[in-house]
C-alpha positions as CSV (number, residue, x, y, z in Angstrom):
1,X,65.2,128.8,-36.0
2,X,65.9,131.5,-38.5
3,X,67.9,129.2,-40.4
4,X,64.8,126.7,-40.8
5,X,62.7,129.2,-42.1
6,X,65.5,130.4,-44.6
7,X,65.3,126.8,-46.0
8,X,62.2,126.6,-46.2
9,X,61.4,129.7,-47.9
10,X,63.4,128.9,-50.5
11,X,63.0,125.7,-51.2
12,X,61.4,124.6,-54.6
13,X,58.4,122.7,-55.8
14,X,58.7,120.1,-58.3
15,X,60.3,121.1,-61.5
16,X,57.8,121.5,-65.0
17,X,57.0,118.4,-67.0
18,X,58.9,120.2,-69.8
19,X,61.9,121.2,-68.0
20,X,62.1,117.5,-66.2
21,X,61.5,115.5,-69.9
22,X,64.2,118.6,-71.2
23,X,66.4,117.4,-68.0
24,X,66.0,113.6,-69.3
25,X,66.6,114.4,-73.2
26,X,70.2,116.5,-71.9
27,X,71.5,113.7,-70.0
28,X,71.3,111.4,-72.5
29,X,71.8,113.4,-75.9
30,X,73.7,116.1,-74.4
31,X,70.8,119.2,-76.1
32,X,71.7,121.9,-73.6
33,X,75.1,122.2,-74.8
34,X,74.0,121.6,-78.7
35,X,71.3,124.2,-78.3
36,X,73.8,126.8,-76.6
37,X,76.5,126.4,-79.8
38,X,74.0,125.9,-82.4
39,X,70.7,128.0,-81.7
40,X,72.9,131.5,-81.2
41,X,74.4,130.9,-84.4
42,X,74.3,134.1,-86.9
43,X,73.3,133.7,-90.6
44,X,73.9,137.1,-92.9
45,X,70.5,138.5,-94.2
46,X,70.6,139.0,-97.9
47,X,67.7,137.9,-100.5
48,X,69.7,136.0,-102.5
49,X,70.4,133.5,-99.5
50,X,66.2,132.4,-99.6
51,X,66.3,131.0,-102.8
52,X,68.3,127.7,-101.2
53,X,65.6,128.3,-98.9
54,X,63.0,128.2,-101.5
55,X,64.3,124.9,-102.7
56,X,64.4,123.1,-98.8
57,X,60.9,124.4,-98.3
58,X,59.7,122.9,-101.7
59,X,61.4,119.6,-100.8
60,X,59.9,119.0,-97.8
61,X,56.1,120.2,-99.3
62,X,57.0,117.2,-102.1
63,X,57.8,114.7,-99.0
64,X,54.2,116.1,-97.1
65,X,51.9,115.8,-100.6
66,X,53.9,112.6,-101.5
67,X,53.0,110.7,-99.0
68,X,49.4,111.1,-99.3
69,X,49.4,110.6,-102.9
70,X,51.4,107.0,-101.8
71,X,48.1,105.8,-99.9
72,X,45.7,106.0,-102.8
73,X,48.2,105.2,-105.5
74,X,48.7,101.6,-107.5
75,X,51.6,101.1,-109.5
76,X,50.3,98.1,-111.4
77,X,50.4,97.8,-114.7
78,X,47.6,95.3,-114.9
79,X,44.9,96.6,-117.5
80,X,41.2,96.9,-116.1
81,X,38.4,98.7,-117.3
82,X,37.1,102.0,-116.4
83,X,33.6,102.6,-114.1
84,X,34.6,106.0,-112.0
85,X,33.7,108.6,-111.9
86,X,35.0,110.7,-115.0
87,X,32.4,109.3,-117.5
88,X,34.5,110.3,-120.9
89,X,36.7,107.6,-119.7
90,X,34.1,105.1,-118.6
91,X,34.7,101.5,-120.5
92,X,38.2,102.7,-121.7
93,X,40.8,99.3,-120.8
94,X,43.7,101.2,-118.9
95,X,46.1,100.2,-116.3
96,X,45.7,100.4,-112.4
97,X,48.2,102.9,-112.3
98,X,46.4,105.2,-114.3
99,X,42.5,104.2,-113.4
100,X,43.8,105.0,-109.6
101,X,45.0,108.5,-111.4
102,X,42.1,109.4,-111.9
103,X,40.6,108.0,-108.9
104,X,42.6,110.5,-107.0
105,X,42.0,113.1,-109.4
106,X,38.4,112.8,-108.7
107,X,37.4,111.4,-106.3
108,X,39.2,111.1,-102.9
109,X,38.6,114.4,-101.4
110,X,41.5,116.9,-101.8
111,X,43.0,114.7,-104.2
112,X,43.7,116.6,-107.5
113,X,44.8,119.9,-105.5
114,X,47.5,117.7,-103.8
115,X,48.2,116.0,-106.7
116,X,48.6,119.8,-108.8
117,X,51.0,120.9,-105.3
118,X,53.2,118.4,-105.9
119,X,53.8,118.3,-109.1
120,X,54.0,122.4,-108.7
121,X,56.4,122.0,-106.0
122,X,58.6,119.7,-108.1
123,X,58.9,122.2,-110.4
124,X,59.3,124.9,-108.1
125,X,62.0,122.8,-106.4
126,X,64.5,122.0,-109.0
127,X,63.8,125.8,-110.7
128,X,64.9,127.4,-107.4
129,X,67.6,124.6,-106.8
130,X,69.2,125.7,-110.3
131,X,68.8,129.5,-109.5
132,X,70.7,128.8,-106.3
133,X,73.5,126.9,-107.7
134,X,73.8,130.1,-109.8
135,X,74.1,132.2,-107.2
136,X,76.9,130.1,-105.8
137,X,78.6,129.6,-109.1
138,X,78.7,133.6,-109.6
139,X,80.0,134.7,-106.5
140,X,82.2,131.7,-105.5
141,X,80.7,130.5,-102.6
142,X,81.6,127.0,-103.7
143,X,85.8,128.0,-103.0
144,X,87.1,126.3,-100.3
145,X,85.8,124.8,-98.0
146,X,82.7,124.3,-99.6
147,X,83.5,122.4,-102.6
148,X,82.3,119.2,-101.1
149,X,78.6,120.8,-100.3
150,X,78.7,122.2,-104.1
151,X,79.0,118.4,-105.0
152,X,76.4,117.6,-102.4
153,X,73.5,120.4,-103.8
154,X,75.0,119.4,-107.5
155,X,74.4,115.4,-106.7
156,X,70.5,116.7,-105.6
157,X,69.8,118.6,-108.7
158,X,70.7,115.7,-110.6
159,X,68.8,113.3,-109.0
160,X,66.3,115.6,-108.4
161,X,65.8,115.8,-112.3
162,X,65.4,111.7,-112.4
163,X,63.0,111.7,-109.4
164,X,60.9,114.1,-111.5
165,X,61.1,111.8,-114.4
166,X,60.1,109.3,-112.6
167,X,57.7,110.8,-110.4
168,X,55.7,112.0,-113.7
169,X,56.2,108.9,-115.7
170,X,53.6,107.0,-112.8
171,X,50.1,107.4,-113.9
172,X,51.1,105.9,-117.4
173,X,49.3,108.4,-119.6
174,X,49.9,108.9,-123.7
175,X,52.0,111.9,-122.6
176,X,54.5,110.2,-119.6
177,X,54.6,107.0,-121.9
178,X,55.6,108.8,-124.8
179,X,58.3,109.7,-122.8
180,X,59.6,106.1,-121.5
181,X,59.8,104.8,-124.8
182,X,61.7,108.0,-125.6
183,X,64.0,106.5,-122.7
184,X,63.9,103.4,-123.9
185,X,65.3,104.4,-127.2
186,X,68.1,106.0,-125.4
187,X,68.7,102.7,-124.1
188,X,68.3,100.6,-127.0
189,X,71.3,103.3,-128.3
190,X,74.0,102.3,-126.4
191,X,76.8,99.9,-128.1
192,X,76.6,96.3,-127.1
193,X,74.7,96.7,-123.6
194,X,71.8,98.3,-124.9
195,X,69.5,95.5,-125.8
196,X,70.7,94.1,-122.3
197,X,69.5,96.9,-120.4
198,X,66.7,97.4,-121.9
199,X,65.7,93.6,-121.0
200,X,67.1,94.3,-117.2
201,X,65.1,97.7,-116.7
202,X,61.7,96.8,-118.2
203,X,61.7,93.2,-117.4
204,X,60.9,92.0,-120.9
205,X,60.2,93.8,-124.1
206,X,58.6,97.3,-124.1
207,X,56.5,98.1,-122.5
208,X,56.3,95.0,-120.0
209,X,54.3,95.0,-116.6
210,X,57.7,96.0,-114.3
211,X,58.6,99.0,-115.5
212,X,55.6,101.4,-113.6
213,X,56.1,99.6,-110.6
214,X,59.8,99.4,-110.5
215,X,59.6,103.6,-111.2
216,X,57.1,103.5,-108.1
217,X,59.8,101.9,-105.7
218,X,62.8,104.4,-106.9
219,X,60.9,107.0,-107.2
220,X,58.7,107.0,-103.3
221,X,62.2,105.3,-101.6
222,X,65.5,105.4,-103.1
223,X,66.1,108.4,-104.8
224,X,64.1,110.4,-101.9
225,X,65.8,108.3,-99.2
226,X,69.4,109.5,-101.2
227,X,68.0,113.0,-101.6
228,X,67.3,113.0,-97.9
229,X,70.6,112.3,-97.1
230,X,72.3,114.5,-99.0
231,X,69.6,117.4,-97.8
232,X,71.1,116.9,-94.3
233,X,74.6,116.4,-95.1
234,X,74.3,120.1,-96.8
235,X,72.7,121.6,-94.3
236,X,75.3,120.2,-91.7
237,X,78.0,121.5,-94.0
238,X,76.4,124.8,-94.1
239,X,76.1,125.1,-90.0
240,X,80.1,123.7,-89.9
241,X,81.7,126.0,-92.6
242,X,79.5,129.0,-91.1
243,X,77.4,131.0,-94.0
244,X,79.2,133.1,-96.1
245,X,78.4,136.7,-96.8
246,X,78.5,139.5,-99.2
247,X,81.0,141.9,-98.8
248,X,80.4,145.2,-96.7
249,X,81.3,147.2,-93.7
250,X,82.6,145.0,-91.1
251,X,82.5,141.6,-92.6
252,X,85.5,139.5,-92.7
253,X,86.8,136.1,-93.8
254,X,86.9,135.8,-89.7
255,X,83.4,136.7,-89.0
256,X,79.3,136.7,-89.7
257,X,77.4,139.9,-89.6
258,X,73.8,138.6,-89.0
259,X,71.1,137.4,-87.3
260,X,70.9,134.5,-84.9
261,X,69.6,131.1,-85.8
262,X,67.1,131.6,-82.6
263,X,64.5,133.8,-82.5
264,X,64.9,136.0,-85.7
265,X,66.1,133.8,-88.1
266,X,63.8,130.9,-87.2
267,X,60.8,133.2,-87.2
268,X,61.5,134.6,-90.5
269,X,62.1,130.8,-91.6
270,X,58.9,129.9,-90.5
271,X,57.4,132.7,-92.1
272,X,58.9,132.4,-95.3
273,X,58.0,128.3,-95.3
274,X,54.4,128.7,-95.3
275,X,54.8,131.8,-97.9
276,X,56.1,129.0,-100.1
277,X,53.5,126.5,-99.1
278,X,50.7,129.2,-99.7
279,X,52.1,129.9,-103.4
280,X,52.8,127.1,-104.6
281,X,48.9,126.3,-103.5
282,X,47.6,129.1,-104.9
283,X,49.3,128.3,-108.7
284,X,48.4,124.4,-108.0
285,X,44.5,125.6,-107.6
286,X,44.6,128.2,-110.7
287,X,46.7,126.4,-113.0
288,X,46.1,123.4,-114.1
289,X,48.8,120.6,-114.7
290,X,49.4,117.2,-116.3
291,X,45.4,116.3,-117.1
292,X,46.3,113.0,-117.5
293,X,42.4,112.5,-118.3
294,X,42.1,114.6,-121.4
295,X,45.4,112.6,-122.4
296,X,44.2,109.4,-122.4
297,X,45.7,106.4,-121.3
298,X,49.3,105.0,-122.2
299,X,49.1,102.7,-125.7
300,X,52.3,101.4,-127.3
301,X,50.9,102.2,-130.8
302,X,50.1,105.8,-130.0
303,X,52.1,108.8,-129.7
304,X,50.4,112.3,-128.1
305,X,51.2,115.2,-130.0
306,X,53.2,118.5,-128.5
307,X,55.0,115.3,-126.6
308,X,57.0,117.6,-123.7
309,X,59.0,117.0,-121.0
310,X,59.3,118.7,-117.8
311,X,61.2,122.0,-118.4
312,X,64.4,120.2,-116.4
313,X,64.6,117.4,-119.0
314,X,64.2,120.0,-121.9
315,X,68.2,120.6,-122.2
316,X,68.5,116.4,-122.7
317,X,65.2,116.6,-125.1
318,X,67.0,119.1,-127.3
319,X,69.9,117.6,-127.6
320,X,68.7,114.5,-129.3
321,X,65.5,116.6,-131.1
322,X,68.4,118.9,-133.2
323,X,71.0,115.7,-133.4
324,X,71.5,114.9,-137.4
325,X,70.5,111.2,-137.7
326,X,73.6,109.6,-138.3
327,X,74.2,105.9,-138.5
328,X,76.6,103.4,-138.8
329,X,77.2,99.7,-139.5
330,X,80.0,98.5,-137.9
331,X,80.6,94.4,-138.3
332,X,76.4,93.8,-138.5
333,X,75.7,96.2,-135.9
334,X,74.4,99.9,-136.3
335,X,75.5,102.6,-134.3
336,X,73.0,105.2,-134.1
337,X,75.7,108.7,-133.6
338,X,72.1,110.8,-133.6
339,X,71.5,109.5,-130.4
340,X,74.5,108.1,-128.4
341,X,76.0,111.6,-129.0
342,X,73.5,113.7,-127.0
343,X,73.5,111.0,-124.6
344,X,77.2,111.0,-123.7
345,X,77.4,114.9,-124.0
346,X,74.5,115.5,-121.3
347,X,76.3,113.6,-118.8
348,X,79.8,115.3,-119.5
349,X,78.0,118.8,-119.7
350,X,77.1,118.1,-116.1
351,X,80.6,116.7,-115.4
352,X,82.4,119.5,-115.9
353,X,79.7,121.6,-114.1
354,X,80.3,119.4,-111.2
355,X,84.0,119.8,-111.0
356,X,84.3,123.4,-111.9
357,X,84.9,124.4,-108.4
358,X,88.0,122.2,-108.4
359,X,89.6,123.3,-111.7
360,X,89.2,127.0,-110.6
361,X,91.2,126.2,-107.6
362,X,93.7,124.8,-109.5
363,X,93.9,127.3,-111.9
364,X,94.4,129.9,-109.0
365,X,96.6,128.1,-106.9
366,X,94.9,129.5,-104.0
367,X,94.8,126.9,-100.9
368,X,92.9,129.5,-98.4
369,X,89.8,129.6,-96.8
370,X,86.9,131.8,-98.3
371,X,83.7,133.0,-96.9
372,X,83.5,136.4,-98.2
373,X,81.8,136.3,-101.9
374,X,82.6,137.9,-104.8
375,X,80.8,140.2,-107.0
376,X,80.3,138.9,-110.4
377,X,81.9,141.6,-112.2
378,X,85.7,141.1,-110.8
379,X,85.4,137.5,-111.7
380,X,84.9,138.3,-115.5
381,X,86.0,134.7,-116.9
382,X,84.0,132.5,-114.7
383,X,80.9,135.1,-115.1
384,X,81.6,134.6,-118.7
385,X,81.5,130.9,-118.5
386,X,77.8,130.9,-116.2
387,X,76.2,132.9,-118.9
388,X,77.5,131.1,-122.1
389,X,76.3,127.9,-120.0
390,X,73.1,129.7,-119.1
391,X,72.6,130.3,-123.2
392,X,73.7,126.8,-124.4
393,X,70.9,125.7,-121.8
394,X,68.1,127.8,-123.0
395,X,68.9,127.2,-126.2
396,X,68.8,123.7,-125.8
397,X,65.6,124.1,-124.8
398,X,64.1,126.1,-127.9
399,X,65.2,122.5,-129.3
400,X,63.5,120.5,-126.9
401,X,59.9,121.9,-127.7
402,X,61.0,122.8,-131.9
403,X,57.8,121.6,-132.4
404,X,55.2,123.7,-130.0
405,X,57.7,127.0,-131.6
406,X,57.3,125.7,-134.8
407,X,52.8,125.1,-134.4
408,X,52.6,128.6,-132.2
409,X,54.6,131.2,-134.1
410,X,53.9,129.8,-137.5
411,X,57.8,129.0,-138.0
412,X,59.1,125.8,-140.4
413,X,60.5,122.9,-137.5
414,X,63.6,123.0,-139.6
415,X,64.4,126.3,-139.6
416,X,64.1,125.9,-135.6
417,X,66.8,122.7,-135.8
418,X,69.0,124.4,-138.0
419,X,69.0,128.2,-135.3
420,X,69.7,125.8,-132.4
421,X,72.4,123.7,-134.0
422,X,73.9,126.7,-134.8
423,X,73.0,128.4,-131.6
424,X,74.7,126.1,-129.7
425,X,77.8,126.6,-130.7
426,X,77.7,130.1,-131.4
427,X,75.5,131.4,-129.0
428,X,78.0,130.6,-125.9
429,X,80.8,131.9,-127.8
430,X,79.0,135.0,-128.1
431,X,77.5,135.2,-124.3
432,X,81.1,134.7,-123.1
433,X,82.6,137.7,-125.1
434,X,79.9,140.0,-124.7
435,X,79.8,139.4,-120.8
436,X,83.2,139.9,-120.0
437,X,83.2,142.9,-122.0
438,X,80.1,144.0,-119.7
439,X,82.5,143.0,-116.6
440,X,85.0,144.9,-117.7
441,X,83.0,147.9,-118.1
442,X,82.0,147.7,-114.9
443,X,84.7,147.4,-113.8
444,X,85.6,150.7,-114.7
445,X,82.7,152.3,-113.8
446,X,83.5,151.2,-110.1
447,X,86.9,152.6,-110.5
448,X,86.1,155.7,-111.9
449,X,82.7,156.4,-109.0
450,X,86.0,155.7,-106.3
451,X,88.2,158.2,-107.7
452,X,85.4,160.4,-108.9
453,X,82.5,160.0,-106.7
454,X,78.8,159.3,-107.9
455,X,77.1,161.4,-110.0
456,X,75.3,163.9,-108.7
457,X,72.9,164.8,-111.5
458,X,73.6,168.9,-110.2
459,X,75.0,170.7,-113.4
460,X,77.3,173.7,-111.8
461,X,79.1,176.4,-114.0
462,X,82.3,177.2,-113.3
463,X,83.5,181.2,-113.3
464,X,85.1,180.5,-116.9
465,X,82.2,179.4,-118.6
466,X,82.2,176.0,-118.3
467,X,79.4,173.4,-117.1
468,X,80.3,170.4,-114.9
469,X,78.2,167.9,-113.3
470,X,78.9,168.3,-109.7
471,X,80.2,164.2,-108.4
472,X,79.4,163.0,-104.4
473,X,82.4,161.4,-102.8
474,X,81.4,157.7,-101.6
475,X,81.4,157.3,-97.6
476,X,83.5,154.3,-96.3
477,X,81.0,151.5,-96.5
478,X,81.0,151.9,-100.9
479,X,84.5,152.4,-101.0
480,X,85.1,149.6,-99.2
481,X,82.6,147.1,-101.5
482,X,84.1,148.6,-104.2
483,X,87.7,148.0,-103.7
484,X,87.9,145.3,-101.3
485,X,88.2,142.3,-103.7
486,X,91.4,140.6,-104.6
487,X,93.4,140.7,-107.9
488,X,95.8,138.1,-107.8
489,X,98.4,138.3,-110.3
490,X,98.8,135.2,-113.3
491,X,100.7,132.3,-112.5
492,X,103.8,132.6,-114.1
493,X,106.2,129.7,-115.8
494,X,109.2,131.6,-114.5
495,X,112.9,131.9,-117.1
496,X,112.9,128.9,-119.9
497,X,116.4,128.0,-118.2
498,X,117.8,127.8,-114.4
499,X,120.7,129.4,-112.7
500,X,123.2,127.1,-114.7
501,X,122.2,127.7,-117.7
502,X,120.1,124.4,-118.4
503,X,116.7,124.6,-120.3
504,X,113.9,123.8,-117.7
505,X,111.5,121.1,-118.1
506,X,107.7,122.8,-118.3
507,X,105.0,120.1,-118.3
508,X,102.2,120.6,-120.3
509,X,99.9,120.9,-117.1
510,X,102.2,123.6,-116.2
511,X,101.7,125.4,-119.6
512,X,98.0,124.7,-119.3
513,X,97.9,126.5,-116.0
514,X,99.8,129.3,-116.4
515,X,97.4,130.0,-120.3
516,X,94.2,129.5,-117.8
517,X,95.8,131.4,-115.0
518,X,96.8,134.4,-117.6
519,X,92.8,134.3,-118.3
520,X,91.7,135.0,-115.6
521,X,93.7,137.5,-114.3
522,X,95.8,138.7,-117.1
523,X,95.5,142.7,-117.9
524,X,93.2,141.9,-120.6
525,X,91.3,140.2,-118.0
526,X,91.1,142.6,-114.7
527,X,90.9,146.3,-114.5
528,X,93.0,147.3,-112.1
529,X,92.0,149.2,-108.7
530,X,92.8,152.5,-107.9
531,X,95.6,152.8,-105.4
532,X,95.7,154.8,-102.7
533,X,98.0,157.5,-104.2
534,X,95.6,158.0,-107.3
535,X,92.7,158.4,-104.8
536,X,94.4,160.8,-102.2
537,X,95.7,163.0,-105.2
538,X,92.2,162.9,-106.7
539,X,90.7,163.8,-103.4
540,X,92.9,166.3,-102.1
541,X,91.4,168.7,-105.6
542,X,93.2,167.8,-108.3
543,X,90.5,167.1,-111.1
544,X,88.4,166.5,-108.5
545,X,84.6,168.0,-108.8
């Protein structure tokens, strides 16, 4: 009898909807175990590590405002004539594309905010996408294993930057048309295919009736649908290879000093996501961008003055704005240098940015595993190559608007060429030298505050007269960011003859390595670390304040 009662006492009711459809979910896609691996997972907690953040939050507001946009949009380039609202444009013969513009601009309901976030956020995006990719670049978070997901974010900057183009060449305005036909020329450029592909791309000659709708399909489904991908594939890569981590009192190459994924990290995510959302709104509502309406429509034998790109497109503008107009006539044909020039160096600019991670690696010869990151000062060389990249950009940029420097600082346009043709070769030069001097210094600042201590700011004088400023040893935490980074030594080419006497043969890829090698870690590279001798005799009073 007691028994019975035992069984029935604890006997259970049905289960919750949730837990049963939970039950349902885990015997066919296996979540339980998934969500015990994945949602106690620790990421580090640094500011730094939001601006990738930034950039997935602004991606996924450009998805959210896109769509809407989709379901009021035409991409036609069929002309009609104007009887909306906006009565400065009443009776003006325009395309769909842009008549629906300005339909959405004023009036379906919501329509020009959403249409000011996304363009915001597009900007927003690619500006934090770059920032991040310079965080990585400058601390090495793209060594192994991670050079594949450096390709992966450097693939969705890139195509990023044509979805932009693309994205803000659709309403076919004076300004976005100005800037196909800039395109256009760039195509028309190119040796022996160019007339081809001009033909293939626009359907005809310019400016056809394919060209707005063939941007509409690339631009709402493949290069999103690509972008998607690749979004996922990072993030996958980030979960697999674990998050790495600045470098500081108990973190290792074996380890993550964090928070979980579940409930801190999320939280803050969520947080942080509709902090984006509500910025980007706010500047999307105050400041006003692309009025296609005080622009005017698109007209092949019209060009808009202060013509300007996105600020993404500016390197690639400035190129071609400070390029001498050189021609030649080969055989008939003319080669126009003042444009196939910028036109192969923006590509291999980007190249080389692409397979930096892989050259460095070469150069060091080092096959391990990384997740701790450097600080930018012990890396002087490639901090040196960031900045004088960072400088050839900007200045780049200067050439991209010459003209709006030229109108608002009362300058002569030429004068502005002339600086950034010279600027660009010079200027990077100039940022490499100067920053690994800085580096350097740094450098030595860090050694001297180990063996030293920090200043103190106390002047103390000493029985014999003199004044000294009294220096703070560092606890154990500072010594140990300040000492715990790696100085290999330069690869070597080893004796110009082996053990018998016979000259050894020294590729040139071997020389090559060994110059690179020497400059990065060379002595007139790296400042060495104190050892442990000079700090205990420093410490134990000798010189020591």
């Amino acid at each position: 009898m007691s028994n019975e009662t035992t069984a029935t006492t604890t006997r259970r009711g049905p289960a919750p909807r949730g837990e049963r459809i939970a039950d349902w979910a885990d015997g066919r896609l296996g979540i339980y175990s998934l969500a015990k691996s994945n949602m106690r997972k620790i990421f580090p907690d640094h500011w730094s590590f939001m601006l990738g953040e930034v950039a997935l939050y602004s991606f996924i507001i450009i998805i959210l405002t896109g769509v809407y946009l989709t379901l009021f949009f035409h991409p036609s380039m069929a002309e009609v004539t104007y009887h909306g609202s906006y009565v400065p444009m009443q009776g003006i013969r325009m395309t769909q594309a842009f008549e629906s513009t300005l339909d959405i601009s004023f009036d379906v309901r919501g329509g020009l905010l959403i249409r000011q976030i996304h363009h915001w956020a597009a900007l927003v995006f690619l500006a934090a996408m770059m920032v991040h990719m310079m965080r990585v670049f400058f601390t090495g978070a793209f060594r192994k294993p991670r050079e594949v997901n450096w390709l992966f974010g450097f693939l969705l900057f890139v195509l990023g930057m044509f979805t932009g183009f693309t994205g803000y060449s659709l309403p076919d305005d004076l300004l976005s048309g100005t800037g196909v036909r800039f395109i256009e020329g760039v195509i028309l450029a190119m040796p022996l295919v160019g007339s081809y592909l001009q033909f293939f791309i626009f359907g005809g000659e310019f400016p056809g009736h394919d060209i707005i709708p063939r941007f509409f399909t690339v631009h709402v489904l493949l290069l999103p649908g690509i972008m998607l991908g690749l979004l996922v594939a990072h993030l996958i890569l980030v979960f697999y290879h674990k998050h790495t981590q600045f470098p500081g009192a108990g973190k290792t190459n074996n380890n993550v000093v964090g928070m979980p994924l579940l409930p801190v990290y999320m939280a803050k995510a969520g947080g942080f996501f509709f902090l984006v959302f509500g910025v980007i709104a706010a500047i999307a509502a105050i400041a006003s961008i692309n009025p296609v309406w005080a622009i005017g429509p698109y007209r092949p034998d019209q060009v808009s003055t202060g013509a300007q790109p996105d600020w993404y497109m500016g390197f690639a503008e400035g190129l071609v704005r400070v390029m001498p107009g050189w021609e030649w006539n080969f055989w008939g044909h003319t080669v126009n240098f003042g444009v196939l020039i910028p036109i192969l160096v923006f590509p291999l600019v980007l190249v080389a940015i692409a397979v930096y991670p892989f050259v460095e690696s070469w150069v060091r010869g080092d096959k391990r595993e990384h997740h701790i990151l450097d600080r930018p000062r012990n890396v002087p060389t490639r901090t040196g190559f960031g900045v004088a990249w960072l400088i050839a950009y900007f200045v780049m940029l200067i050439g991209g608007g010459n003209d709006l420097w030229a109108t608002h600082f009362h300058l002569s346009i030429n004068s502005i060429t002339w600086f950034v043709r010279i600027a660009f070769f010079v200027g990077p030069v100039l940022g490499f030298i100067a920053t690994k001097r800085i580096c350097l210094g740094l450098q030595r600042r860090d050694k001297d505050k180990v063996l030293h201590g920090r200043e103190s700011g106390i002047i103390k004088r000493l029985p014999h007269g003199e004044f000294i400023e009294v220096h703070e040893p560092l606890d154990q935490e500072q010594l140990h960011v300040l000492t715990q980074h790696e100085q290999p030594a330069p690869i070597e080419l080893g004796p110009e003859v082996d053990e018998n006497g016979v000259a050894r043969k020294v590729s040139r890829s071997q020389k090559l390595r060994a110059k690179l090698s020497k400059s990065y870690y060379g002595e007139d590279n790296v400042i060495a670390k104190p050892t442990v001798e000079e700090y205990k005799e420093i410490t134990s009073g000798h010189g020591h304040h």
